[in-house]
ZAKOLKOL-122176 format. One record per residue (C-alpha): residue number from 1; x, y, z. Coordinates in pm, whole numbers. Layout:
BEGIN
[rec NUM, [X, Y, Z]]
...
END
This chain:
BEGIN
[rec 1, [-6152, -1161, -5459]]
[rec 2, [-5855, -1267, -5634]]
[rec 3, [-5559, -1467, -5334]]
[rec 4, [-5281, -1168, -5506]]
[rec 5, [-5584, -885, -5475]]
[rec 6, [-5636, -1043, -5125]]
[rec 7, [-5276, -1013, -5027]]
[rec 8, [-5231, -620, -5149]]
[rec 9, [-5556, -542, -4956]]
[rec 10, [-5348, -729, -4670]]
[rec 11, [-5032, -495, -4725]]
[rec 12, [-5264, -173, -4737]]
[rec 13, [-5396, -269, -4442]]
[rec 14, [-5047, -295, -4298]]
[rec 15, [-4908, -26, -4447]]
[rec 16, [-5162, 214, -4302]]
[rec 17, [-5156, 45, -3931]]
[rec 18, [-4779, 114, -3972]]
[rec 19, [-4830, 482, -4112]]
[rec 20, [-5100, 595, -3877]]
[rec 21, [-4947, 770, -3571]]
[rec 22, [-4567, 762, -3730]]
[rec 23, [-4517, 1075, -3572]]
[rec 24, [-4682, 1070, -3237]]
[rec 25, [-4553, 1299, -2948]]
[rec 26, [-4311, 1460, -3121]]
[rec 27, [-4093, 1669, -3130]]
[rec 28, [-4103, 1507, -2717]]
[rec 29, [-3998, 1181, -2714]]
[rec 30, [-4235, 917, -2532]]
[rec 31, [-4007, 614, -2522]]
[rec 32, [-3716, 617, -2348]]
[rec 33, [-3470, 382, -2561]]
[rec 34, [-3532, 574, -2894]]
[rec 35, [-3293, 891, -2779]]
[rec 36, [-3075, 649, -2738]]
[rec 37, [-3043, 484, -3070]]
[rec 38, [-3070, 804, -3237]]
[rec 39, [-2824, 1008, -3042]]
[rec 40, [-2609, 685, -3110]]
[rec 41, [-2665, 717, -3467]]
[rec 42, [-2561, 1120, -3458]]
[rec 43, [-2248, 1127, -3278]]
[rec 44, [-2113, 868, -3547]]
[rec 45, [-2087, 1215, -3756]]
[rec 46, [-1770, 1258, -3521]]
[rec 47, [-1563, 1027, -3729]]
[rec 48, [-1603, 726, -3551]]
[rec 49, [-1828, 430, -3616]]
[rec 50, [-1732, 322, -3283]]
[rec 51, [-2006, 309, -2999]]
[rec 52, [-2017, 440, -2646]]
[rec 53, [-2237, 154, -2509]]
[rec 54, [-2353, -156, -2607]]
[rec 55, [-2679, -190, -2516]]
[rec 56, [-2768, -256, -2834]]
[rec 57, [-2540, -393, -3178]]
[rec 58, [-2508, -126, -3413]]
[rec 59, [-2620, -223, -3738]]
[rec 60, [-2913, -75, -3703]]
[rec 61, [-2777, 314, -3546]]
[rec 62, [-2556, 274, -3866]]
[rec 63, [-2839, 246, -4076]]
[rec 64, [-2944, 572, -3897]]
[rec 65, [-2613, 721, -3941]]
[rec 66, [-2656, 651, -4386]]
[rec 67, [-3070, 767, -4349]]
[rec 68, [-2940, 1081, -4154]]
[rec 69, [-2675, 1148, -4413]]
[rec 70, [-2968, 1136, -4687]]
[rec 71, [-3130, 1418, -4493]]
[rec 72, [-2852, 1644, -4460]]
[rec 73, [-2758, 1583, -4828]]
[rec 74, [-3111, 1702, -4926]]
[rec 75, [-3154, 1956, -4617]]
[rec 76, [-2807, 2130, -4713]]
[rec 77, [-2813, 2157, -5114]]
[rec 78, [-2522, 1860, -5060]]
[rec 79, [-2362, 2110, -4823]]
[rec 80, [-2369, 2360, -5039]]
[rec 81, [-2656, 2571, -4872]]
[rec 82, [-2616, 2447, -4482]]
[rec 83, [-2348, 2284, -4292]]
[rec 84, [-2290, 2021, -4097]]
[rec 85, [-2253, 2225, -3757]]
[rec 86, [-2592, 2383, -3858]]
[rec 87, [-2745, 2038, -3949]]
[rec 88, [-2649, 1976, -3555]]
[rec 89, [-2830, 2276, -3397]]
[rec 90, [-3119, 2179, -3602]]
[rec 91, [-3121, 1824, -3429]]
[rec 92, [-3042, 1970, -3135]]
[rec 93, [-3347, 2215, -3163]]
[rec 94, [-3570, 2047, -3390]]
[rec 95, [-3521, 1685, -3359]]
[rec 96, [-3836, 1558, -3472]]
[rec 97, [-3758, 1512, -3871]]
[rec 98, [-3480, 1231, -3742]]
[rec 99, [-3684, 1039, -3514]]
[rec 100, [-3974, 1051, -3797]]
[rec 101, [-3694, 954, -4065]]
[rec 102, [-3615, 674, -3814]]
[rec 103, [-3968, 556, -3738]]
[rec 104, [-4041, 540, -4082]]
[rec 105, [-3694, 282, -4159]]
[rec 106, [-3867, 92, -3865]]
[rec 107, [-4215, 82, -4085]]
[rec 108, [-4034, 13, -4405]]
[rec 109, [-3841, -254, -4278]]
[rec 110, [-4144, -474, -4048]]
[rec 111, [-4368, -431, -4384]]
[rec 112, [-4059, -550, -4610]]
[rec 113, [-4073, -907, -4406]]
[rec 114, [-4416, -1005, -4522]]
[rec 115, [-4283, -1090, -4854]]
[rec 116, [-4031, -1308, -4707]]
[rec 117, [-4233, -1497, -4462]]
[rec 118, [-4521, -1547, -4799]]
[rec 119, [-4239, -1738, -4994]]
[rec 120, [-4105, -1971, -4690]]
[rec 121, [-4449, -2088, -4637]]
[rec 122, [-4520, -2132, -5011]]
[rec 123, [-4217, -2378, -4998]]
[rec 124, [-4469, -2635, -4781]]
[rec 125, [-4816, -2488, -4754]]
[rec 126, [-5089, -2403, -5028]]
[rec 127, [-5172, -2045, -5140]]
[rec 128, [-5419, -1974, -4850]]
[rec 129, [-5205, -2080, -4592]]
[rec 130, [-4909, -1886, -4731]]
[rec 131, [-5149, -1583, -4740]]
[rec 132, [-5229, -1619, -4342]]
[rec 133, [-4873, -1662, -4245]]
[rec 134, [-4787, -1332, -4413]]
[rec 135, [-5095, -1191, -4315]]
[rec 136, [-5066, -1263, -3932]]
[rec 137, [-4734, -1047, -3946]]
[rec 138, [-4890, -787, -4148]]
[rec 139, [-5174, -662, -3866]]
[rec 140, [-4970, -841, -3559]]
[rec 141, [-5012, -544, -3281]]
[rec 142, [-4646, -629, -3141]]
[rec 143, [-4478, -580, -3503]]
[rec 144, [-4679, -276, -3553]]
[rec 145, [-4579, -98, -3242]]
[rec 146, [-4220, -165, -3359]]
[rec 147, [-4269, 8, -3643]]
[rec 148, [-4395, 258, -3501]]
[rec 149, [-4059, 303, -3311]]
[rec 150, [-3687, 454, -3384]]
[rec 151, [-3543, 82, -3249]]
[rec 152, [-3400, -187, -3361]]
[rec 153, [-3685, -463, -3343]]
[rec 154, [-3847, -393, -3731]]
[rec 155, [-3533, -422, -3889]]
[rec 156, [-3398, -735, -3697]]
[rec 157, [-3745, -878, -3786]]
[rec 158, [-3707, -864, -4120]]
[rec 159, [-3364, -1003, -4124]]
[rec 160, [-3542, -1287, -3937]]
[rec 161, [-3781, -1338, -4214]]
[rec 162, [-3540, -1310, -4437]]
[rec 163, [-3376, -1599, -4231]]
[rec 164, [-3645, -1816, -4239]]
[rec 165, [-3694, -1745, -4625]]
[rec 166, [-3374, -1898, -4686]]
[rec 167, [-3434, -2182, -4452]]
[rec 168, [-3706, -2326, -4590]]
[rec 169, [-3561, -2304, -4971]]
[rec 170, [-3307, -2479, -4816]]
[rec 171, [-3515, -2770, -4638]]
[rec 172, [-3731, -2777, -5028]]
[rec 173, [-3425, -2731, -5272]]
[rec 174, [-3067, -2833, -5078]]
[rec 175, [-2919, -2583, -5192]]
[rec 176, [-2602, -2550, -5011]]
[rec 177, [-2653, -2132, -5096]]
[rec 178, [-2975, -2109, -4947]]
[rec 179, [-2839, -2213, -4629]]
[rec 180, [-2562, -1997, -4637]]
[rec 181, [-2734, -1658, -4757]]
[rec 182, [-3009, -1786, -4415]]
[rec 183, [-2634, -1765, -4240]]
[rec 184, [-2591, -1439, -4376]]
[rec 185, [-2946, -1306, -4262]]
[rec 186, [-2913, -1484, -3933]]
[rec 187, [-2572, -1340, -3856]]
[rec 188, [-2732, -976, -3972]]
[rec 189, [-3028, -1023, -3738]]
[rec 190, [-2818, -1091, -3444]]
[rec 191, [-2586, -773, -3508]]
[rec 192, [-2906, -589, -3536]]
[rec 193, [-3062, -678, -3225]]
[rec 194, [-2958, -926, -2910]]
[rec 195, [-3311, -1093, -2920]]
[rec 196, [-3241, -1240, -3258]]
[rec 197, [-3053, -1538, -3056]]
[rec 198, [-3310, -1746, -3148]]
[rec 199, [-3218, -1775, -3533]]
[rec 200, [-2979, -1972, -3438]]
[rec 201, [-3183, -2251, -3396]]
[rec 202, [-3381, -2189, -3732]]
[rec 203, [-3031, -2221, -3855]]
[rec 204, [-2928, -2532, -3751]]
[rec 205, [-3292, -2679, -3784]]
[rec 206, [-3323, -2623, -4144]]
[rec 207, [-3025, -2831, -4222]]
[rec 208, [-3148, -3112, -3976]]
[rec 209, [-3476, -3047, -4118]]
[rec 210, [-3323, -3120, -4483]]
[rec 211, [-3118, -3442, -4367]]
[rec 212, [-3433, -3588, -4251]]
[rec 213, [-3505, -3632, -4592]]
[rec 214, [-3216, -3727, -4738]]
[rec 215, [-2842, -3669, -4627]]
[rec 216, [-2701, -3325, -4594]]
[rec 217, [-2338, -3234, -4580]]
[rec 218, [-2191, -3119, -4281]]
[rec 219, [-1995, -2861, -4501]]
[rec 220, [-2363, -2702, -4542]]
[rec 221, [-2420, -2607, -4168]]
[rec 222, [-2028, -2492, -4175]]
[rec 223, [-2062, -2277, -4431]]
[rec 224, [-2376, -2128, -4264]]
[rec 225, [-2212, -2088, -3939]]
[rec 226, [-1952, -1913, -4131]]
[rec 227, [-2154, -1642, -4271]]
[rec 228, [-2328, -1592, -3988]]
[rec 229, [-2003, -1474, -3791]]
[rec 230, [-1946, -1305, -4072]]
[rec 231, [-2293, -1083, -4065]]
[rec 232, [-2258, -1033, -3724]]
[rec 233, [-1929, -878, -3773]]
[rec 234, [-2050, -729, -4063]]
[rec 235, [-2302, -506, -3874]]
[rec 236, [-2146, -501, -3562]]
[rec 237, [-1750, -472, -3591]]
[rec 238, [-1683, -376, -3243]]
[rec 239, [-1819, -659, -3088]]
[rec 240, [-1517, -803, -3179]]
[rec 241, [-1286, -485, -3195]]
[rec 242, [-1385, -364, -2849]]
[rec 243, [-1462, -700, -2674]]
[rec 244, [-1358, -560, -2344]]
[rec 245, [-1613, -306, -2339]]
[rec 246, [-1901, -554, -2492]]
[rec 247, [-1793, -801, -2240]]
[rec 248, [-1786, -522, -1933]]
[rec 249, [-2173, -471, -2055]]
[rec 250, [-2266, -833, -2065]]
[rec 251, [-2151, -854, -1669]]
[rec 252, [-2386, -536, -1630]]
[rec 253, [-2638, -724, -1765]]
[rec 254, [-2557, -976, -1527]]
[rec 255, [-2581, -778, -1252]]
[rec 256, [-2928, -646, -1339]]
[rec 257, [-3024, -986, -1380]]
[rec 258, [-2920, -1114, -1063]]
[rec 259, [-3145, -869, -862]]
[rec 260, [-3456, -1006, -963]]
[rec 261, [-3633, -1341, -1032]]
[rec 262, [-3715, -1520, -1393]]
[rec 263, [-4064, -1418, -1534]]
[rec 264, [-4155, -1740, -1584]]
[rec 265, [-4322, -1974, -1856]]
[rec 266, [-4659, -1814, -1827]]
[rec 267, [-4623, -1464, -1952]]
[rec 268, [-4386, -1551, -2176]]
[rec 269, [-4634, -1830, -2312]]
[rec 270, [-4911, -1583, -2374]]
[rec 271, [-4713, -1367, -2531]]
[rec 272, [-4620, -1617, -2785]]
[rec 273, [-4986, -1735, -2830]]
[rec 274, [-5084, -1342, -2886]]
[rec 275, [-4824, -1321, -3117]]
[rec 276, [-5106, -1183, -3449]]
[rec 277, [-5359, -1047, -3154]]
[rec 278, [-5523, -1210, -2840]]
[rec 279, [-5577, -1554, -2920]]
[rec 280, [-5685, -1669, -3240]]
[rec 281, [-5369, -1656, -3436]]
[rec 282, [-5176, -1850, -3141]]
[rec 283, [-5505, -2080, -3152]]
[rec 284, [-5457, -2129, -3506]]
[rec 285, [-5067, -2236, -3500]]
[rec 286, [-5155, -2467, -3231]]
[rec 287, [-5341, -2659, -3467]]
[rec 288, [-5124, -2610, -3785]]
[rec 289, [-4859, -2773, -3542]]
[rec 290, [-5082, -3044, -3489]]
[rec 291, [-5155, -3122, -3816]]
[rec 292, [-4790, -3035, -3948]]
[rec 293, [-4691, -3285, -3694]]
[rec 294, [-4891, -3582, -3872]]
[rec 295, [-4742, -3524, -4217]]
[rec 296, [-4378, -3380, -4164]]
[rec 297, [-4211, -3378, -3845]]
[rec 298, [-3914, -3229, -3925]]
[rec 299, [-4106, -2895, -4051]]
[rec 300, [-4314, -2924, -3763]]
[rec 301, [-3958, -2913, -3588]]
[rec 302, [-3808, -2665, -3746]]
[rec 303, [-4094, -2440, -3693]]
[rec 304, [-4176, -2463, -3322]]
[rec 305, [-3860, -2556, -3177]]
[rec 306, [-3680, -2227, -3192]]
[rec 307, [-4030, -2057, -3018]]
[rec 308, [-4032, -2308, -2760]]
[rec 309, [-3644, -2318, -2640]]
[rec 310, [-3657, -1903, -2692]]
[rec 311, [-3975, -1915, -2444]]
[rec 312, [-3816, -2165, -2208]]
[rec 313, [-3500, -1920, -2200]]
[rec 314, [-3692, -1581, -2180]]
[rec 315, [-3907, -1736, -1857]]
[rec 316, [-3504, -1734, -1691]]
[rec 317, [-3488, -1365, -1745]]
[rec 318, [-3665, -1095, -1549]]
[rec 319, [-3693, -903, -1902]]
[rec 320, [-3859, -1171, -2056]]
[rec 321, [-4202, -1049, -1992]]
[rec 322, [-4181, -805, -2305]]
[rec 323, [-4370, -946, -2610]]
[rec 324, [-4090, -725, -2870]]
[rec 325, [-3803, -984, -2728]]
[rec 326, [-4007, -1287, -2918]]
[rec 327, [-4030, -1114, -3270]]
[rec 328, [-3747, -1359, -3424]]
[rec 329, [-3956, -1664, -3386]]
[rec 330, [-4310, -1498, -3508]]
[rec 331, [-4191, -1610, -3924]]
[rec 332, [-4191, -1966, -3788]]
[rec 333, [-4593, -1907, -3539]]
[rec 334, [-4700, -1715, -3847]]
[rec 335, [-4641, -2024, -4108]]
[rec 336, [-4758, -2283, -3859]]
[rec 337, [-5122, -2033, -3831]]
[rec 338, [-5118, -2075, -4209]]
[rec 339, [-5107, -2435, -4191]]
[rec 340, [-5388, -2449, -3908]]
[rec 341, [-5583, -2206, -4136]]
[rec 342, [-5494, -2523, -4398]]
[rec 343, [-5675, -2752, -4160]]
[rec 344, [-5936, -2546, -4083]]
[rec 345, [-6024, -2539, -4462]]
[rec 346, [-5996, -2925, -4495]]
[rec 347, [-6199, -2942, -4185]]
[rec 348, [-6537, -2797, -4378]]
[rec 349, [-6475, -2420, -4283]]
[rec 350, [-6420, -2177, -4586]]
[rec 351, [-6069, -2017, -4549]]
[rec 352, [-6090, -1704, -4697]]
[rec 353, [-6349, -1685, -4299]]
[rec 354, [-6094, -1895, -4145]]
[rec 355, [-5834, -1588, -4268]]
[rec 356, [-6064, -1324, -4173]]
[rec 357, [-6131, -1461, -3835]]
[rec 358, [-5784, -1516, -3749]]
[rec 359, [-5658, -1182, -3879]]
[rec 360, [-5956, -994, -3729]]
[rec 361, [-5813, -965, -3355]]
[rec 362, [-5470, -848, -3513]]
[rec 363, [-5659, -569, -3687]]
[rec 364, [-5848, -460, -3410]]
[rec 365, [-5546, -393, -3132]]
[rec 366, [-5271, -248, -3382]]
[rec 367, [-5576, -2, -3454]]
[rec 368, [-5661, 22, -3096]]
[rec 369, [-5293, 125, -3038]]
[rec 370, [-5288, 383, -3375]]
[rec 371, [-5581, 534, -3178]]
[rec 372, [-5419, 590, -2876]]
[rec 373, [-5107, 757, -3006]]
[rec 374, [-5291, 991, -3188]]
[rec 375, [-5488, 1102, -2886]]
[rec 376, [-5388, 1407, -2726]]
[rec 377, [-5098, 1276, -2458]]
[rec 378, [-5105, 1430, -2088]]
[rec 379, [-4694, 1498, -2170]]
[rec 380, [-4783, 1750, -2440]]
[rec 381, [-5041, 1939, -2304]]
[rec 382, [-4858, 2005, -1942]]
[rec 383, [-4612, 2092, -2218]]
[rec 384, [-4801, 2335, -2362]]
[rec 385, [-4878, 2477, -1990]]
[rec 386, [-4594, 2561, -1908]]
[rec 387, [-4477, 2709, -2173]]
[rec 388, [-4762, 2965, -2128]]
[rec 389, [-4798, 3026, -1743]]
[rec 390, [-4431, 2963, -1639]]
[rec 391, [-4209, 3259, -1737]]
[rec 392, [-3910, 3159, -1890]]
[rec 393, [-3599, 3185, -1686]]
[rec 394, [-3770, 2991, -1376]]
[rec 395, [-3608, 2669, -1235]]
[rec 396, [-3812, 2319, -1317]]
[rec 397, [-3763, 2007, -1204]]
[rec 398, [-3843, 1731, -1367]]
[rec 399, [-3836, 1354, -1390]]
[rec 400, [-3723, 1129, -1734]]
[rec 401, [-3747, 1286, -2071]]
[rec 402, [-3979, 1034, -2164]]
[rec 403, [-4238, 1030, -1904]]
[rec 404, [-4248, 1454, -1859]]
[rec 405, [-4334, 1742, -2038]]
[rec 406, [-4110, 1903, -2308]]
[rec 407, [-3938, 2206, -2146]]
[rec 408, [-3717, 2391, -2337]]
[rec 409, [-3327, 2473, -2184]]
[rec 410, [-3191, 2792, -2121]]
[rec 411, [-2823, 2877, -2205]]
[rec 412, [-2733, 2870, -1887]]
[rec 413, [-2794, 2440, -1848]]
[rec 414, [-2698, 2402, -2161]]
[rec 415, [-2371, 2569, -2092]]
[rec 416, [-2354, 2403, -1745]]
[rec 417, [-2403, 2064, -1932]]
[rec 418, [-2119, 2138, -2192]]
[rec 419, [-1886, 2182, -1886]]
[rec 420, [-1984, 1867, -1714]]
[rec 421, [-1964, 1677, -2028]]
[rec 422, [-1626, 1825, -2172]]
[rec 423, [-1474, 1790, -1847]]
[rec 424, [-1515, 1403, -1842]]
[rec 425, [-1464, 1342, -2221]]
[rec 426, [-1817, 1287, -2267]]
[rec 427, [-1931, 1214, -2642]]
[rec 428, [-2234, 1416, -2569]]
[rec 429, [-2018, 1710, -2524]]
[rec 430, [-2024, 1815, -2932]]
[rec 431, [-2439, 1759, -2907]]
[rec 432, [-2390, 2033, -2688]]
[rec 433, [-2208, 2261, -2846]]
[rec 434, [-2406, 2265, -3135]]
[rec 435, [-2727, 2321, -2895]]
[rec 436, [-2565, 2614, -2712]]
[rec 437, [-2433, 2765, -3097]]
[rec 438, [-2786, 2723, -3206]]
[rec 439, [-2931, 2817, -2894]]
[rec 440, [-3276, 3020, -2974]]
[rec 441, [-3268, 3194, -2668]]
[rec 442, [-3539, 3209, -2398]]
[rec 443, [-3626, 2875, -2184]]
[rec 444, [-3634, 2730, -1838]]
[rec 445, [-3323, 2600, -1609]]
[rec 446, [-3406, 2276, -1594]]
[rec 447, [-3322, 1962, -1351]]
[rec 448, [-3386, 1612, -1342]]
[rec 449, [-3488, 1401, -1024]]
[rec 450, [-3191, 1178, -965]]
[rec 451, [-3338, 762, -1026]]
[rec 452, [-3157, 445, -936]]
[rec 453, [-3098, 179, -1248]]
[rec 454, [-3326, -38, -1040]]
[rec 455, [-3630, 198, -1078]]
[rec 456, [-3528, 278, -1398]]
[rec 457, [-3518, -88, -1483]]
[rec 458, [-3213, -20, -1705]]
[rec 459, [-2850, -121, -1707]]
[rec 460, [-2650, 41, -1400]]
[rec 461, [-2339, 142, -1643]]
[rec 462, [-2582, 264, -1881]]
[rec 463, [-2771, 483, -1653]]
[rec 464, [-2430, 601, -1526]]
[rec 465, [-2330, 733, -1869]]
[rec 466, [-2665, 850, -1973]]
[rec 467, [-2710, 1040, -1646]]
[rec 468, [-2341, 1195, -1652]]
[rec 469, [-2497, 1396, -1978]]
[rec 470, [-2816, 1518, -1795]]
[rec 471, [-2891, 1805, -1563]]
[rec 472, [-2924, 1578, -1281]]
[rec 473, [-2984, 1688, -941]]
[rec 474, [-3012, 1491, -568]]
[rec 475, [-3350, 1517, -414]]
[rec 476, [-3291, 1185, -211]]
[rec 477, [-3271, 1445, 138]]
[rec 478, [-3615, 1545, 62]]
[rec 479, [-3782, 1907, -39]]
[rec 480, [-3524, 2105, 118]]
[rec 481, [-3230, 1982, -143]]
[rec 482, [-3490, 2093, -452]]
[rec 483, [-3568, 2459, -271]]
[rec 484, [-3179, 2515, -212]]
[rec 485, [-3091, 2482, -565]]
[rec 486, [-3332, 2728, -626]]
[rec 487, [-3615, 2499, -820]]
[rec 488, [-3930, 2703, -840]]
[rec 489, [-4138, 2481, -1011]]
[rec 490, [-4170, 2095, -965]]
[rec 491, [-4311, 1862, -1231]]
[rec 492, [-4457, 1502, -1088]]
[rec 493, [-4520, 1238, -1330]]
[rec 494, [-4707, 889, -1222]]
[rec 495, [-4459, 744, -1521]]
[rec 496, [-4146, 858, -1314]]
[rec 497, [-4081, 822, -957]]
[rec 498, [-4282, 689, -724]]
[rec 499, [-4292, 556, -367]]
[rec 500, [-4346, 202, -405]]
[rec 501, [-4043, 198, -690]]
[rec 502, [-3854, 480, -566]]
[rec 503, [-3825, 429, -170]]
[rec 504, [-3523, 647, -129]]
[rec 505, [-3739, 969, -337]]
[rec 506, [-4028, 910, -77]]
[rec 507, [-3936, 1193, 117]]
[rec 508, [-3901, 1414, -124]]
[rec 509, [-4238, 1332, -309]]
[rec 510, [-4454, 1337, 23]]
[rec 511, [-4345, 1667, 140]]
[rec 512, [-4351, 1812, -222]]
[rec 513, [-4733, 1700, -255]]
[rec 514, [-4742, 1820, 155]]
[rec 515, [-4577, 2176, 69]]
[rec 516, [-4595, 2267, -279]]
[rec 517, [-4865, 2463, -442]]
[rec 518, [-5066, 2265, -687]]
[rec 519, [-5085, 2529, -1018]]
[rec 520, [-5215, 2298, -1273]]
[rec 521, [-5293, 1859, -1295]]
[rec 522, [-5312, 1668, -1654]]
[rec 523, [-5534, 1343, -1633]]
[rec 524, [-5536, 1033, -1880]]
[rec 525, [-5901, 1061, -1993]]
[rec 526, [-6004, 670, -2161]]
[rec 527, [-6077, 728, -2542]]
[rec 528, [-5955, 1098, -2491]]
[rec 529, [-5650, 1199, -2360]]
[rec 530, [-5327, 904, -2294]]
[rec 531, [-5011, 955, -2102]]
[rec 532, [-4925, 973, -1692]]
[rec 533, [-5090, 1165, -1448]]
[rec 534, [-4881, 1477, -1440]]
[rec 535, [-4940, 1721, -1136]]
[rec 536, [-4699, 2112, -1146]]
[rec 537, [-4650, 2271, -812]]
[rec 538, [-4484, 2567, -707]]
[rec 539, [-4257, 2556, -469]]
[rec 540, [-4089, 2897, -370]]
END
């Protein structure tokens, strides 16, 4: 086989890890940052490009917002059949077409930076090693759950390749516009996602990288720096425009931070070296380093520093542990595995085998994942339970959206919630408007079990403003708070609350297991059925 045959098997191979699954769980929603993002990307249709929070930089809920415009365009006759009030009851109702519209810019985008990441290592390494380093990124089983997610983390990725594309043109050519267009992609990345800090170390090592050679002008890096303010601005304008409200969410990240301790080196380490599956790839750019190291320091450098100084400052943070918040150093392990594979090759071993070994583990746990979102999930068949044995009109109480079962809400919480939210100027007020417009009649009164932003591991302000647009209700006093607001049915979830994270809910989960009536449990099943342990009592 042909190296270009080799590399389109490689991006059919991605392309279908990426593909397989897209639409898991929905029209329920399993993770619990995608409403977020995509509600985000909505409520721009107010008129405002300005955001509520900033837990995340917006260029990527403004690429939402111009997807989601596509849709309507094509779902309306260009407004001519539908309108836009009725393209919000059908999100409000029928949500699943945006999240899969968003999943699939998160696929698009992670498969786009293979290209990228093929040419920076074609700059310095031979045609086998270039294939490895774009074919680590291809199967890696962290890039292909991001794709398989409406979040930021595919598109920031490929501005990272992007990034590193223009870095190393720069460190082979000089070209003063290479380094500035890397700028450009840097400063994109970053407004994109926070975790693409990292870049800016690729940024300033390619141009020490290139003066190791021979001198480089200072008026290089300037003009670098320079673009990069100017993508970050670019794709996030109110990072600037609103500092006080980005800088009142940096001191809530603060103050999540200071309640717990670093993860630590360790995690953080293995992580990294898992970075194209368990092992072999991380194996393999340990000895491209090595051998990188003998002939050219300074792209040695350039491509391990930023992963080691990003590691060292991810061990400080207790969110550090999660392998996603590493993706804008994986360009830079991916090219040093190609020039390990390199080594491997000169060493005697034949590297299309070197290739297939390394690639191999990669394959095997983005498919293990694809499996397990297409199993039946625990969420949607409680779900499906309910909606046959509970008769509509009943009170349920629930836990998070993402970690319960899919109840539908009468008009009567959705018009409670449209009073709540209108009465503190709530954005999510006009969401639910067009819900109760649209409203298709029938459902359950629903309530949610109150959760601290410690349990929730989330932001405090965040799960303040999140929770001020939810049918939330106090069960901290135990059972008797659930029965007098009239709650007949209780829904327990092992992803929700529980006693060992939720101390202050222990009452109220012991005598609910103690009193209740158990009607119906859902069990993870291995290789059959995924999701929590789910257990519905009645209570009444």
């Amino acid at each position: 086989m042909s190296l270009r045959a080799a590399f389109w098997l490689i991006c059919l191979v991605g392309l279908a890890l990426r593909l397989a699954g897209l639409s898991y769980g929905l029209p329920a929603v399993f993770n619990s940052d995608e409403p977020h993002l995509v509600n985000l990307a909505v409520s721009f249709g107010r008129g405002s490009l300005r955001p509520d929070l900033f837990k995340y930089p917006t260029l990527y809920p403004y690429a939402l917002f111009a997807s989601f415009g596509v849709l309507f365009l094509f779902w309306s006759g260009f407004g001519v059949r539908k309108s836009v009030s009725a393209f919000g009851g059908w999100f409000a109702w029928s949500p699943g077409p945006f999240y899969l519209v968003a999943r699939a810019l998160s696929a698009a985008a992670s498969l786009a930076a293979i290209l990228p990441v093929r040419r920076a290592a074609e700059t310095f390494l031979g045609p086998w090693g270039a294939l490895a380093a774009a074919g680590t990124l291809a199967v890696s089983p962290v890039v292909v759950e991001a794709a398989h997610a409406a979040k930021p983390e595919a598109l920031m990725f490929a501005l990272a390749a992007a990034t590193w594309c223009f870095g190393a043109s720069y460190i082979a050519r000089g070209v003063r516009r290479d380094l500035a267009f890397a700028g450009l992609f840097c400063g994109l990345a970053g407004a994109t996602q926070y975790s693409a800090a990292p870049l800016a170390f690729v940024l300033a090592g390619a141009w020490f990288a290139r003066r190791a050679g021979e001198k480089a002008p200072i008026s290089d890096l300037a003009l670098a720096v320079g673009a990069a303010g100017f993508g970050v601005f670019a794709g996030a304008p109110y990072l600037f425009l609103d500092y006080p409200k980005f800088s009142a969410h940096l001191a809530d990240i603060r103050r999540l931070e200071s309640m717990g301790t670093g993860i630590g080196l360790g995690p953080v380490a293995g992580n990294f070296a898992c970075f194209a599956g368990p092992w072999l790839g991380g194996a393999a750019a340990a000895v491209g380093a090595a051998a990188l190291f003998r002939r050219d320091k300074a792209r040695a450098l350039w491509l391990l520093a930023p992963a080691v100084l990003w590691a060292l400052a991810l061990s400080r943070s207790t969110e550090g542990g999660w392998a996603r918040y590493g993706l804008a150093v994986y360009p830079g392990l991916a090219m040093l595995a190609g020039a390990g594979i390199e080594a491997a090759a000169a060493g005697g071993l034949p590297a299309g085998l070197a290739l297939a070994l390394t690639l191999a583990p990669g394959v095997w746990s983005s498919a293990s994942f694809d499996r397990m979102v297409l199993r039946p999930d625990t969420r949607t068949l409680s779900a499906e339970w309910i909606e046959t044995n509970v008769p509509p009109g009943k009170t349920i109480l629930l836990d998070q959206e993402s970690a319960s079962p899919l109840v539908r809400m009468n008009r009567e919480t959705v018009e409670d919630l449209l009073a709540r939210t209108k009465a503190v100027g709530h954005p999510r007020s006009r969401y639910f408007q067009y819900m109760l417009d649209a409203h298709p009649g029938g459902g359950w009164r629903v309530y949610r079990v109150i959760r601290d932003f410690l349990d929730l591991h989330s932001y405090p302000e965040h799960v303040k403003f999140s929770q001020a647009a939810q049918p939330i209700l106090d069960v901290r006093p135990g059972l008797d708070a659930a029965k007098k607001a009239g709650v007949d049915v209780i829904v327990l979830t092992s992803f929700g609350a529980q006693e060992s994270r939720s101390p202050e809910l222990a009452n109220f989960l012991e005598e609910t297991r103690r009193e209740g009536k158990p009607l119906a449990s859902f069990e993870p099943q291995d290789g059959r059925i995924t999701g929590p342990s789910i257990q519905i009592y009645s209570v009444r």
